[in-house]
C-alpha positions in Angstrom: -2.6 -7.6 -16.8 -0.6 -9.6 -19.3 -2.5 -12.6 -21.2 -4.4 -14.5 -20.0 -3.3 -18.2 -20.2 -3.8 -19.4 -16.7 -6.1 -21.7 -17.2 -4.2 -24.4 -19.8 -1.0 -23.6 -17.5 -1.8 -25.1 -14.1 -0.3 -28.7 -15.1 2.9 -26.6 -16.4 4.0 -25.1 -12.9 6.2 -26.6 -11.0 6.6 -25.3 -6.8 9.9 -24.2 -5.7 11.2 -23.6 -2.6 13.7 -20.6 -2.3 16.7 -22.9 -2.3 16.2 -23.9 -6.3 16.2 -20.5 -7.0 20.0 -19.1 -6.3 21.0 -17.5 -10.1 20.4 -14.1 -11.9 17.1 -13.0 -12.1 15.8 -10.7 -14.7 13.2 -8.6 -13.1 10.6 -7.0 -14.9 10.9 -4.0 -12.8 6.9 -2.6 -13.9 5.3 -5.7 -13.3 7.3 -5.4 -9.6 6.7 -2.0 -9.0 3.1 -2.5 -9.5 2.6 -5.1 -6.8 4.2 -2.5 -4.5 2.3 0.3 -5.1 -0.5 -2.1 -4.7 0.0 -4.4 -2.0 2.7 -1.9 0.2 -0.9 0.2 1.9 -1.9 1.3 5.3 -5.2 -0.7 6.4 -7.4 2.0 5.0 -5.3 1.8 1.4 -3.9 5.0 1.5 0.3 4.5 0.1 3.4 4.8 2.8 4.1 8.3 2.0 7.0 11.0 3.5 5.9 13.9 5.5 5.6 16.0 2.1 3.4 13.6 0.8 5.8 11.4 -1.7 4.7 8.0 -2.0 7.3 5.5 -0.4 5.4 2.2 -1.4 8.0 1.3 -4.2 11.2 2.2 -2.3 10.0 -0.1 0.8 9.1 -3.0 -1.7 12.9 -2.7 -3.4 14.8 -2.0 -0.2 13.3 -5.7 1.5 12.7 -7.5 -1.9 16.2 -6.7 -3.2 17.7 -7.4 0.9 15.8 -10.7 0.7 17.1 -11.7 -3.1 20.4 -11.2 -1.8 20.5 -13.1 1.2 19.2 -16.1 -0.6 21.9 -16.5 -3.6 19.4 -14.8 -6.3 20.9 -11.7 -8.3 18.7 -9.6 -9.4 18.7 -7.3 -12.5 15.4 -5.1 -13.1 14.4 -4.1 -16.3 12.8 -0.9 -17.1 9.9 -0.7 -20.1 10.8 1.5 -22.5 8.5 2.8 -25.4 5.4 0.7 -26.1 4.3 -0.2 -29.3 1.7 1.7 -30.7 -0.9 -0.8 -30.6 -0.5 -1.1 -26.9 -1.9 2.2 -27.1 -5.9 1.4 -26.5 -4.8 -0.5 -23.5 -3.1 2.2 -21.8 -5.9 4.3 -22.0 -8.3 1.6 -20.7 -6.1 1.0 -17.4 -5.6 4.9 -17.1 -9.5 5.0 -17.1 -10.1 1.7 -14.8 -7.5 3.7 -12.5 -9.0 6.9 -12.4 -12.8 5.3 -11.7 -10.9 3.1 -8.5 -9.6 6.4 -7.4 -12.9 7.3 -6.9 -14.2 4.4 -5.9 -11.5 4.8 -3.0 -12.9 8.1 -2.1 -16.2 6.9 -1.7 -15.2 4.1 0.4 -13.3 6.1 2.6 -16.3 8.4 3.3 -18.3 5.4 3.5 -16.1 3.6 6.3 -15.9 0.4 4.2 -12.2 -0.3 5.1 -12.2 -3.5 2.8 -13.8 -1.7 0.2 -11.1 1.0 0.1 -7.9 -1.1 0.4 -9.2 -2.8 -2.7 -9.9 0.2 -4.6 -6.9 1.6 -3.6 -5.0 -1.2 -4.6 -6.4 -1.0 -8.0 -5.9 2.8 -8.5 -1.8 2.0 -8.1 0.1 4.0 -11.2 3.9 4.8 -11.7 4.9 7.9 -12.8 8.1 9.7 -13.6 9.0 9.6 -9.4 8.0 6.1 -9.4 10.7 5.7 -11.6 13.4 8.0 -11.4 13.5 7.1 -7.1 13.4 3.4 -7.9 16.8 3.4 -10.2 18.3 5.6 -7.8 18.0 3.3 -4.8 18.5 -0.1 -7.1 22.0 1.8 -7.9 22.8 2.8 -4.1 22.1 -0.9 -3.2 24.7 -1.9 -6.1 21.8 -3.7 -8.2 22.6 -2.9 -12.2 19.0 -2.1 -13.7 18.8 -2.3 -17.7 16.7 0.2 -19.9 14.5 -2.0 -22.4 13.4 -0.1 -25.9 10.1 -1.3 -25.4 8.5 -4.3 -23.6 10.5 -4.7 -20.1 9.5 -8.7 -20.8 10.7 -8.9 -24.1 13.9 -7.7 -22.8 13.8 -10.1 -20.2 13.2 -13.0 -22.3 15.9 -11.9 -24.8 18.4 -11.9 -22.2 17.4 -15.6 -20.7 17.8 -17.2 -24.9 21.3 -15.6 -24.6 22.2 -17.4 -21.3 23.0 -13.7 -19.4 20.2 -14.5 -17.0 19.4 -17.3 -15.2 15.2 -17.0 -15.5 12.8 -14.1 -16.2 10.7 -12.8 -12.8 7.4 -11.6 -13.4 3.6 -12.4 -12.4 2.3 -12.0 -16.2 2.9 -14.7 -18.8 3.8 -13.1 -21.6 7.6 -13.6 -20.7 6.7 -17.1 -22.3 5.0 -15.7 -25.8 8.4 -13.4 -25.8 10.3 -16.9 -25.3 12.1 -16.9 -21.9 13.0 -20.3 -21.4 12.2 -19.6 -17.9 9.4 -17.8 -16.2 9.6 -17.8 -12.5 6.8 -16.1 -10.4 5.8 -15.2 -6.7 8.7 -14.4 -5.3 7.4 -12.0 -3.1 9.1 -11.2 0.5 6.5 -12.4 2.7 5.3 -15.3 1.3 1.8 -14.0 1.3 -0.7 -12.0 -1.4 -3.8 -10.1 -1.6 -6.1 -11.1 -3.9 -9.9 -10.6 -4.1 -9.6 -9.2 -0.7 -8.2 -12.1 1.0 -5.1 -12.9 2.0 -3.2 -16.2 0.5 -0.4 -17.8 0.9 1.7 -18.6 -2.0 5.3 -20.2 -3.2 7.3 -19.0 -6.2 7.0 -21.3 -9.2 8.5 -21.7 -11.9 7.4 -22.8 -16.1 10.1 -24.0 -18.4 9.2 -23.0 -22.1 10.3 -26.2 -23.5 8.5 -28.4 -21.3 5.2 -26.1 -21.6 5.3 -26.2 -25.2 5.7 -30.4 -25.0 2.7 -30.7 -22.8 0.4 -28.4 -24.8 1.7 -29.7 -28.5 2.1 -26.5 -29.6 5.2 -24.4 -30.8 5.6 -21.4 -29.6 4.2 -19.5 -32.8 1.4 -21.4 -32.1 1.4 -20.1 -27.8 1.6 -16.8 -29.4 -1.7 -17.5 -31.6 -3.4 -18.5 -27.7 -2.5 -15.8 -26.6 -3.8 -13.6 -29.4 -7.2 -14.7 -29.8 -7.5 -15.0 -25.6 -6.4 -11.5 -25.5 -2.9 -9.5 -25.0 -1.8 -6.5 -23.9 -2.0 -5.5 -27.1 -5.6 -6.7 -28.4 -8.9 -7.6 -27.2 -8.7 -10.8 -28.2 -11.5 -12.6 -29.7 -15.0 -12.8 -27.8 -16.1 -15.7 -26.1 -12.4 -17.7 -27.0 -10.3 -18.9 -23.7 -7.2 -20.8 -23.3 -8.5 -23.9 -23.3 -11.2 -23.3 -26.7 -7.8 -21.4 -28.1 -5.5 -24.0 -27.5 -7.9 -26.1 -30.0 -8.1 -23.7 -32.5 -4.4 -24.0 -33.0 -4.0 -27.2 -32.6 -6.5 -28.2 -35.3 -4.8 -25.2 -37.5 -7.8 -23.2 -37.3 -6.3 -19.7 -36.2 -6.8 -18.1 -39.5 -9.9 -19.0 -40.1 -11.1 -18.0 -36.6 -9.7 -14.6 -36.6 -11.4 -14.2 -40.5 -14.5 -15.6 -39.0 -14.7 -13.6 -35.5 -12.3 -10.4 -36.4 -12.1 -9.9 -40.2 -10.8 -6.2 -39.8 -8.3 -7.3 -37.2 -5.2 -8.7 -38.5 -2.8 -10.1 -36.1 0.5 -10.1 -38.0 1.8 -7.5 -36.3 1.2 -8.2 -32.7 2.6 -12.0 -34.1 6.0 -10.5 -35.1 6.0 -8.1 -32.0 6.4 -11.0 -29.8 8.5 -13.2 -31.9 11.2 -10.3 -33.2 10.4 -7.5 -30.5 12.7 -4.7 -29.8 15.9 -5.3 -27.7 19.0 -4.4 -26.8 22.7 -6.1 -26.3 23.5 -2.6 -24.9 23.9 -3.3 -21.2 26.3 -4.3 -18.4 25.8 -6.8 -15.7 27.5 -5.2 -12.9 26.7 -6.1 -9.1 28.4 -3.1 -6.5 28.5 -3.5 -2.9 25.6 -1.5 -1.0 26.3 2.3 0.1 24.7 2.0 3.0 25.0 5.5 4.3 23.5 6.9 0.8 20.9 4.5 1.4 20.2 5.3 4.6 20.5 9.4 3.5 18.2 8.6 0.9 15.4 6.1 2.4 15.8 7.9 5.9 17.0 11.8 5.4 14.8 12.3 2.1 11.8 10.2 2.6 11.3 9.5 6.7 11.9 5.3 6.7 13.1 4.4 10.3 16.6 3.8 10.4 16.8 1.2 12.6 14.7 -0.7 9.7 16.4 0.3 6.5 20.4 -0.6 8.6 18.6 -3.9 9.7 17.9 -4.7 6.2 20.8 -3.8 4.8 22.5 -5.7 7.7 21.0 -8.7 6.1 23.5 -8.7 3.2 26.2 -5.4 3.8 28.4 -7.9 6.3 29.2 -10.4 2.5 30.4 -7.4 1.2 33.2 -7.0 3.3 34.9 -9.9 2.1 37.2 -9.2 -0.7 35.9 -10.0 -3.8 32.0 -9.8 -5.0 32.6 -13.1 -6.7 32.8 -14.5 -2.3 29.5 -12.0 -1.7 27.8 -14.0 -4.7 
């Protein structure tokens, strides 16, 4: 879900076509997986899944995401969440429950012939499991695409490695790249253009949001952009009841944060969450390495192991396999 900031962002955003965006993206790899699981359906919501029943969702989303990153200049690097903080805990247990009730809610639909009704509970029931994962780093790695292993927050890792100038921007829908302090947040970069949401269908454009400028136009630091995001909620707290971005962004720019939280929360205290995103957990431990595509393991893999048409995954791969014939992968880049 990430924090929810929207609302004081929308002057902060600037449109991009896909020509601004040749560099090395940092991709937050859940946050990307997700919007697979979720938007790759059959009309009726039910997954792309091989004949023994394996959900394929994910693997089609990398295969034409990564193809499509490729052909336009961008590099991508996806980065894996490792071990959340325990606070994050009460979340996790509240999306494994929202879930579980759109699972059933999915069900229902389905035995109720409300086709719109079940592709948007079945969009919301989308979870990643140990397959999810273990399948997705196996085809970034047969598609030459390096893939880094975070010790917590995916986005903190993400951001860490934009500050030190390894990556070129962070990719990922949520916001909270920017309270982890990626200079750069780019978002929508999705293959087709197009996204569900609400149950229709809209068109949208990646953007991008440069921390610097952001934090100019709202006159706030980002300690301060973490405080926002704190009392409007994060993925790890409730936030603060009846506070949104725009009442929040007041509340720290009059200096009124402590006050409101000792007011509103008295047994919460927010230092720790603070300091999470300001000093999380990250590594230095990692290689940015781009291979040339195996195309035949691909192929074995996507097309022996979990039924994708050939003809498909080769035309895809077609896309950006004939760069790496040429002799060096600087000339492919």
């Amino acid at each position: 879900m990430g924090v929810a900031i929207r609302d004081i962002l929308a002057d902060c955003k600037e449109t991009l076509t896909w020509d601004d965006l040749s560099g090395i993206a940092a991709v937050d790899a859940h946050n990307a997986l997700y919007q697979f699981l979720s938007i790759i359906r059959q009309p009726d919501g039910t997954p792309l899944m091989n004949g023994a029943g394996r959900i394929t969702s994910h693997l089609s989303g990398i295969l034409f995401r990564t193809a499509n990153f490729l052909e336009r200049g961008i590099k991508p690097v996806f980065v894996f969440d490792g071990k959340p903080p325990e606070f994050k805990q009460e979340t996790i247990d509240e999306r494994r429950e929202v879930r579980a009730r759109a699972d059933d809610a999915w069900k229902a639909a389905l035995r109720e012939g409300d086709m719109e009704e079940a592709y948007k509970q079945a969009s919301a029931s989308a979870r990643i499991d140990s397959h999810t994962i273990e399948s997705s780093r196996e085809l970034l790695g047969l598609l030459g695409i390096p893939w880094i292993q975070a010790p917590s927050e995916g986005e903190a890792q993400a951001a860490h490695m934009a500050r030190r100038g390894m990556v070129t921007y962070a990719v990922s829908q949520d916001y909270d790249s920017l309270l982890f302090g990626s200079p750069v947040l780019v978002r929508n970069l999705t293959v087709s253009g197009r996204r569900k949401t609400r149950g229709r269908t809209i068109t949208v454009n990646p953007e991008r949001i440069v921390l610097s400028s952001l934090l100019d136009r709202l006159g706030v630091t980002r300690e301060q952009l973490v405080e926002i995001g704190i009392l409007v909620g994060t993925d790890f707290n409730p936030g603060v009841r009846g506070i949104g971005g725009k009442t929040a962004l007041k509340v720290v720019r009059n200096g009124d944060f402590e006050s409101v939280i000792a007011e509103k929360s008295p047994e919460f205290d927010p230092g720790p969450i603070r300091d999470f995103f300001l000093d999380p957990p990250v590594t230095d431990d990692y290689a940015l390495e781009w291979g040339a595509p195996d195309v035949e393991g691909v192929v074995e893999m996507l097309c022996g192991r979990y039924d994708f048409s050939e003809e498909r995954v080769r035309s895809a791969l077609s896309r950006v396999s004939v760069k790496a014939a040429q002799k060096t992968l600087d000339a492919w880049f």
